[in-house]
N, C-alpha and C positions, 0 to 999 in steps of 0.2 A: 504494500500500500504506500502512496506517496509520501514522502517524510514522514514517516511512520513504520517504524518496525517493534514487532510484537515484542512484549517486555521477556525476559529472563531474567531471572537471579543470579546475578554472577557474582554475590557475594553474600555467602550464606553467615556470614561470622552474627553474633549479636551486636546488635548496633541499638542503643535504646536512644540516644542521640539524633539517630538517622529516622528513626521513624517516630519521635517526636515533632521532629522538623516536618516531615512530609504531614504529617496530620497536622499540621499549621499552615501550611502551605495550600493544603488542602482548602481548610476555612478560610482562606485570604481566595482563593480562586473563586468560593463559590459565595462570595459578598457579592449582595444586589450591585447595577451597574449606579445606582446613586450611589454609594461610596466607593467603588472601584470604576477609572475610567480603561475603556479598551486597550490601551497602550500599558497600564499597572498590569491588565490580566495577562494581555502576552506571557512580559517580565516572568511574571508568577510564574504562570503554567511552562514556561522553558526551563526553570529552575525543577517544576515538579515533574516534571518529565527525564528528569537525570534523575531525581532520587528514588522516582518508584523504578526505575530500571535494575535497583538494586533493595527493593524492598520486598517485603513477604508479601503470600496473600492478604492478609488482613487487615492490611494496610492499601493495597490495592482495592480492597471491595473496598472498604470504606470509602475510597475517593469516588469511585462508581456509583456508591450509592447516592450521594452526597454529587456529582454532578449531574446525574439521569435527570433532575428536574430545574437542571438551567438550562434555561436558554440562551444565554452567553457564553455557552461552555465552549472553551476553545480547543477547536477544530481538529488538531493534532492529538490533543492528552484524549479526545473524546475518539477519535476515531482507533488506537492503537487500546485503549482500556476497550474497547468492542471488539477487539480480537483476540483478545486477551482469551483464556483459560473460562469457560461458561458459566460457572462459577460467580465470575468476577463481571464477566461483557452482559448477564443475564438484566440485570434494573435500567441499563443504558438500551440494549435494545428492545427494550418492552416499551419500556418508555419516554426516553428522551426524543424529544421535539427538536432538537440542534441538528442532528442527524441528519444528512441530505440523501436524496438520492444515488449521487454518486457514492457517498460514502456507504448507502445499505447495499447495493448495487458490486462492491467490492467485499463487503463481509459474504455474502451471498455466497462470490463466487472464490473465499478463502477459508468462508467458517466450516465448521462441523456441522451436521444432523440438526444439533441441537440450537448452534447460532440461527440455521434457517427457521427452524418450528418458533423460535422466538420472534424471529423479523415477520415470520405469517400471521402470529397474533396480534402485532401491532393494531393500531385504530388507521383509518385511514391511508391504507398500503394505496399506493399511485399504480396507473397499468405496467407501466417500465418493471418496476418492482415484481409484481405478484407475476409478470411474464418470466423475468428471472428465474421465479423460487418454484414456479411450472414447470420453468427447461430443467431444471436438475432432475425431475422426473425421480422425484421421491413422492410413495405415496402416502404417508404421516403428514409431509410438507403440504402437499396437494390437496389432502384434506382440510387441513387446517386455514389454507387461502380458503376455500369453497365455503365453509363453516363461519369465516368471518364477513360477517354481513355489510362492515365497514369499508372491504376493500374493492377496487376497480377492476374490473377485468376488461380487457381491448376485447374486440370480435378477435384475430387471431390466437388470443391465447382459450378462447371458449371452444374454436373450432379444434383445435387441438386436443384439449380435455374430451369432445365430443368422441375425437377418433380412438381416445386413449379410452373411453368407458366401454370399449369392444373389447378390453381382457381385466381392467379395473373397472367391475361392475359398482361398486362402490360410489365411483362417483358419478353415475346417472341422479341415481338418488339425489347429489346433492345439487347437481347443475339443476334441475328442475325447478329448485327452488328460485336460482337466481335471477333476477330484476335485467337483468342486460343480455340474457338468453332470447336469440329469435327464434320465429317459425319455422325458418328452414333446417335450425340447428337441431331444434325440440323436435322435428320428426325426421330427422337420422338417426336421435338419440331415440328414438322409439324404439327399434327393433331390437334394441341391449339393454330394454328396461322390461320388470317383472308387471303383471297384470295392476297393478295397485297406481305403478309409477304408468303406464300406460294410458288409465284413464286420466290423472292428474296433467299429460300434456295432453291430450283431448278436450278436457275440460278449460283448459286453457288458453288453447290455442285454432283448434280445430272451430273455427269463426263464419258466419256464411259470408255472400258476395252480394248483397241488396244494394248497396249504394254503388260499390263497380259493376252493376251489371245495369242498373236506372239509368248511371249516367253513361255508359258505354253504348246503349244499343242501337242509336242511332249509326254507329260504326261499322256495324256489321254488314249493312247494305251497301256502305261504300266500297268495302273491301270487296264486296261481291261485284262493284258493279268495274272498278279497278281489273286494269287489263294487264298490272306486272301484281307480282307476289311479293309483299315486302315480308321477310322472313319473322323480322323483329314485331311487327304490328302481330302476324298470325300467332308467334309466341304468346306474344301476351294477352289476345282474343282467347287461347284457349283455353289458360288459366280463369278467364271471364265467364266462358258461355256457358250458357243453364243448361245444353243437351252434354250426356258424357258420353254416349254409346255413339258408335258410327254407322250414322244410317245408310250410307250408299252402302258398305262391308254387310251389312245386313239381307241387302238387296240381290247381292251375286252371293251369297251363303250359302252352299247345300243344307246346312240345315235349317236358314233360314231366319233365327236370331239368336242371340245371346241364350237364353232358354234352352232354345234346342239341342245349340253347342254341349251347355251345362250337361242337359239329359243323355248327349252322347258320351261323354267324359266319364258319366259316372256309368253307364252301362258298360264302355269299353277300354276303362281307365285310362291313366295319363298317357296318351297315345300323343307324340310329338307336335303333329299335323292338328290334333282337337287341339291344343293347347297353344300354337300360334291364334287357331282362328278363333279363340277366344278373348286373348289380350287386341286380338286387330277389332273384334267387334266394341269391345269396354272399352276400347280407344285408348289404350294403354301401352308401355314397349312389355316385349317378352319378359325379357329380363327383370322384370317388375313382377309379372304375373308368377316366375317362377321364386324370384325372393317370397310372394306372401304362399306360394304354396307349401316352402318349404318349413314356415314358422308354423311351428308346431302347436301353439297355442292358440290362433285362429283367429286373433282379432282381426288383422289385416284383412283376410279375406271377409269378414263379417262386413269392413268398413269397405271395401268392392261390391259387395253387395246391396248396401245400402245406395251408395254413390251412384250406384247403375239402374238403379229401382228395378233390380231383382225380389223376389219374395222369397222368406227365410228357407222354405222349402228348397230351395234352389241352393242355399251355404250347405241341406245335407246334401246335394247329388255333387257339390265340389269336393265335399269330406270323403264322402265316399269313392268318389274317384281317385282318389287319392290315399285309398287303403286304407282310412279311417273310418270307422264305425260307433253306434252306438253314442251315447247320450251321457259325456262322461262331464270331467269339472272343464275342458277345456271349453267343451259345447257351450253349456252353462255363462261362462265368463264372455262367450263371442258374442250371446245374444244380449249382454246384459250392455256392451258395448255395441250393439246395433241398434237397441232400441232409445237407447241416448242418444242417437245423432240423427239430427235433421237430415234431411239429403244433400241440401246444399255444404252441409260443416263434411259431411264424407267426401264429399266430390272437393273439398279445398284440401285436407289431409291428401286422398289421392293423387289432387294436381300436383302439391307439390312434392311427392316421390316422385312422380313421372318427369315433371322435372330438374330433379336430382340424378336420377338415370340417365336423360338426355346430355345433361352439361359433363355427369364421369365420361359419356361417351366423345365430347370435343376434346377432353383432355390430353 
């Protein structure tokens, strides 16, 4: 760390002298700034910065504890007692407000386990910060940012946590909670949360589209009556429009509709060919259709069903085609998230999986 290197003892002899002085030294540094002016405290803290260099711990914490709550506290003596031994750095990094970023920002990337889990439970950790003590990819650490409700998180370090709750399920739970979490995050984070946390981003976020679709619809005929394709406007029409199934794909069907499809599927299981022309009918990509078949727990497909204004009957001829039978807790749990969602709140959860799939596919 700059002008600051971490204390040692390099002189173990007794010295009752020497650390009488530093505990003086100590109270001269940490006088309000109306009887010490900034040029005294330099003085001071350059002198006590030699002698705790050769003082014990308890003399050391002492001055730590004794300067965690100034705000004057000078710069060097504060930053190298915060790397000190945890111990001793533990009252300065909980609490001292002198601290800058750069300076947490270095302990982060010098301390221990235990300087990080300290700097996470700080009050108002900055994104810089809580992005740091994320990259160490400790998960005690990671907890403990998530858990503190004072700190900031940027969207990059959320989408990360997102990708990271794919083998640390632990922190779905807690991302859900937080205030700076979007909709596109909350339903990636879907598929590596448990039935409980699933409904809580449903409930959350799974929103209908009455005010983009009132003031959008005059749009639709334009684009129809428009003789080039603009990619970007149809992107975002589709996330818009009130129909989800594809009705020309319906039209040239063998069987005719989404229905039918179902009815074949589960008569002649997961046969390759039924299960394209079922994502081209729900107007979805494959890749999509085969992610919710293979989540075992069934919500997904319960929220395609809704989305598509299929009838429940039709979630068991998907289950069943799909080698699943019978009326177990997963059943139970799909319907209980079917029948909470509007049609339009499933057709937004849906649109945007589909495109989430679209955009991994430009990457």
């Amino acid at each position: 760390m700059a002008n600051a290197e971490p204390f040692e003892l390099i002189d173990e002899a007794p010295r009752r002298a020497r650390n009488v002085l530093a505990r003086r030294l100590t109270d001269i540094v940490g006088l309000p700034s109306s009887r010490l002016t900034p040029r005294e405290r330099w003085i001071v803290a350059d002198l006590l910065y030699d002698i705790l260099r050769a003082s014990d711990v308890p003399v050391r914490q002492r001055c730590a504890r004794r300067l965690a709550g100034l705000l004057e506290a000078p710069g060097r003596l504060l930053r190298v007692l915060a790397c000190d031994r945890y111990e001793i750095a533990q009252p300065i990094l909980e609490e001292s407000r002198a601290l800058t970023d750069f300076d947490l920002l270095e302990i982060v990337q010098s301390g221990s386990l235990q300087h990080r889990m300290a700097i996470a439970r700080r009050e108002n950790i900055s994104e810089i910060i809580s992005a740091a003590l994320v990259a160490a990819g400790e998960a005690p650490v990671v907890e403990c940012v998530l858990k503190n409700q004072t700190t900031s998180l940027a969207a990059p370090t959320l989408d990360r946590l997102v990708g990271a709750a794919q083998d640390e399920t632990r922190y779905a739970r807690l991302l859900i909670r937080r205030p700076e979490l979007r909709p596109s995050q909350a339903f990636r984070l879907f598929w590596d949360c448990e039935h409980a946390e699933r409904v809580q981003i449903l409930e959350r976020f799974a929103v209908d589209r009455t005010i983009l679709i009132d003031s959008t619809e005059d749009i639709f005929p334009m684009v129809s009556a428009e003789d080039g394709d603009d990619p970007l406007v149809t992107r975002v029409l589709r996330y818009i429009d009130r129909r989800q199934r594809n009705r020309e794909a319906a039209e040239l069907s063998p069987h005719g509709s989404l229905e039918g499809a179902i009815d074949a599927f589960a008569a002649e299981g997961g046969q390759v060919a039924i299960v394209e022309e079922i994502a081209t009918l729900a107007a979805i990509h494959k890749r999509l259709l085969l992610r919710m078949m293979d989540d075992m727990a069934g919500e997904p497909l319960a929220i395609l069903c809704k989305a598509t204004g299929l009838k429940w009957s039709n979630f068991h001829g998907l289950w069943a085609g799909l080698g699943r039978h019978g009326q177990d807790d997963s059943v139970e749990l799909a319907r209980k998230v079917h029948d909470s969602l509007s049609v339009e709140k499933a057709q937004t959860v849906l649109r945007y999986w589909n495109l989430s799939v679209e955009d991994a596919d430009k990457r």
